[in-house]
N, C-alpha and C positions, 0 to 999 in steps of 0.2 A: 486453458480451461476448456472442458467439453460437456456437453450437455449430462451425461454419465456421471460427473463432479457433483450433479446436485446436489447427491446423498448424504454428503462430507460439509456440502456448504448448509443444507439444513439444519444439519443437528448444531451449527454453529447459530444458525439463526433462532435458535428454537429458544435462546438467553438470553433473558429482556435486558441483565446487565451488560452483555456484549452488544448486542444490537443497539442500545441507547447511546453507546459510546463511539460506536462504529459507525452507522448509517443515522444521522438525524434524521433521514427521508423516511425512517421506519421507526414508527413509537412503538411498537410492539409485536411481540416473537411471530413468526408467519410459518405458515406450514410449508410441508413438501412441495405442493404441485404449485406453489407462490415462488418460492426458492427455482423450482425449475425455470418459471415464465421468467422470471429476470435473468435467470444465465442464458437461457434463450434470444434474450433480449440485447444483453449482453454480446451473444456469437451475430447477432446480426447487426451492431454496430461495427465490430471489430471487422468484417467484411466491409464495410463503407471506410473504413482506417478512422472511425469516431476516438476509439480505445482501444486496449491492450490489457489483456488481465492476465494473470500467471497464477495457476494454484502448485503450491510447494506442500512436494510430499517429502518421506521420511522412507528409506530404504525396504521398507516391509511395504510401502505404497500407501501409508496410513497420512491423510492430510493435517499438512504443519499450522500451514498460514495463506493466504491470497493476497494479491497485490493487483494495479492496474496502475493506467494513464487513463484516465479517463474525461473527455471533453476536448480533445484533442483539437488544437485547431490550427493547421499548416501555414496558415495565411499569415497569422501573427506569431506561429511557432511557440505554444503555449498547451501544458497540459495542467490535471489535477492528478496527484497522487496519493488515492487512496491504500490502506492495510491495515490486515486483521492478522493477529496471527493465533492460533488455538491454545485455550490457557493450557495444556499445561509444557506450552514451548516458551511460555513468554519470558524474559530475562533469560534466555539462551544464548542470545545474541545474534538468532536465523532473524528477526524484522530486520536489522541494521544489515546483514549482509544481502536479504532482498530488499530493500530501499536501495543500494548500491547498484546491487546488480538492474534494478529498472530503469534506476539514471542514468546507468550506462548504455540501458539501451535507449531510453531519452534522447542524449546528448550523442550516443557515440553512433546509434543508427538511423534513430528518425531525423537529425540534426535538428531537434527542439531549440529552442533561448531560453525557455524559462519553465523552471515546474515550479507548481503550488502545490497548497495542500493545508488546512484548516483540523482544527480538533478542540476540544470542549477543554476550558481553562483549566479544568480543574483535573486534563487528563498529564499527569508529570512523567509518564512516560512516554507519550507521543511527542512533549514538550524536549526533553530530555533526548529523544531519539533523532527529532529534526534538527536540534542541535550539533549534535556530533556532524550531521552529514552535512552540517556548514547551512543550513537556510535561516534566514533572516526573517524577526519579526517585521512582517510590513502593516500591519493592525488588528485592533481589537474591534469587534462584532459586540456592541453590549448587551447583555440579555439575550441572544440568537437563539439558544439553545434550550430546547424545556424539557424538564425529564424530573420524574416523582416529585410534580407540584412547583417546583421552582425552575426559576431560569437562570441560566448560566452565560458567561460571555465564550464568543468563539475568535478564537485566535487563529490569525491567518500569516500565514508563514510564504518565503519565495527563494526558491534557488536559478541563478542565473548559471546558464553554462558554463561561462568563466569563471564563478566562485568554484563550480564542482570540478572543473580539473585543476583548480591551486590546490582544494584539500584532498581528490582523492588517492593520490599517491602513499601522503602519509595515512589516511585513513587506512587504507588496504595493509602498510607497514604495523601502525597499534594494534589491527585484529588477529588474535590469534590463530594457528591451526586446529583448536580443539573440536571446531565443527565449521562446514564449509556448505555454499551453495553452489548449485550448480545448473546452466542454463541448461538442459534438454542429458540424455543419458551420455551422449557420448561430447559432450563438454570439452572443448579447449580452455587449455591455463588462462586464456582472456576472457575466457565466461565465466569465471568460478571466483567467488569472492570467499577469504579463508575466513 
């Protein structure tokens, strides 16, 4: 992610449906030069090794989705794993191969123990998505989350490095070829999730 990204990450912010769903931290849509000061904010944590964010484009260079580790904390070896991915990628199946792809660099370069990661009850694809990549409900938040008048519970989710290398072998075997990620342009077969 680069400061130049803003542009791509605003118009995302700019949908009080997305952003109610995505960022609890933000009740509502925020403009351009707000979007820039947090991925700014962003690039000077990732210099401290706070987090890690990744924006996933599309072959014309049109942005997919964004992802991160963020809260990063070496000592106990613990991240959060936020993602958005833009409606009209979603049910593609590019979140579940970048969720993969960050666990791997999780588990397989930072040598993390444990990723979390939280999302609004009522979101069944986030539910549905943590699922597959093997993370375990570890509890219910009641009411955490408020959005159009009511509150909602937040469910909070854990993947332990050892569960993500029993499933990701056969994860990587269920997903098909029909669309693939890939870490940086010139990507090795160990960066690329099918």
């Amino acid at each position: 992610m680069e400061v130049g990204d803003s542009p791509v990450i605003a118009d995302w912010y700019r949908q009080i449906e997305d952003v109610s769903v995505f960022d609890r931290q933000i009740p509502v849509p925020v403009n351009a030069s707000e979007v820039t000061r947090i991925v700014e904010g962003i690039l000077a944590d990732q210099k401290k090794e706070k987090c890690y964010w990744l924006l996933a484009v599309d072959e014309s260079g049109k942005g997919v989705g964004m992802i991160g580790l963020e809260l990063i904390n070496q000592q106990h070896g613990n991240a959060i794993l936020p993602l958005f991915i833009a409606p009209e990628w979603r049910r593609s199946g590019v979140g579940i191969r970048m969720a993969a792809m960050m666990l791997d660099i999780a588990f397989l370069q930072l040598r993390l123990h444990r990723v979390g990661t939280v999302y609004r009850a009522d979101n069944t694809a986030s539910e549905g998505l943590t699922n597959r990549l093997g993370f375990w409900q570890e509890g219910v938040s009641r009411e955490a989350w408020y959005y159009q008048g009511h509150f909602h519970d937040l469910v909070n989710v854990g993947l332990i490095a050892s569960e993500w290398k029993e499933i990701r072998d056969s994860l990587r075997e269920e997903l098909d070829d029909t669309i693939s990620v890939a870490l940086g342009p010139r990507a090795t077969d160990s960066w690329c999730w099918p």
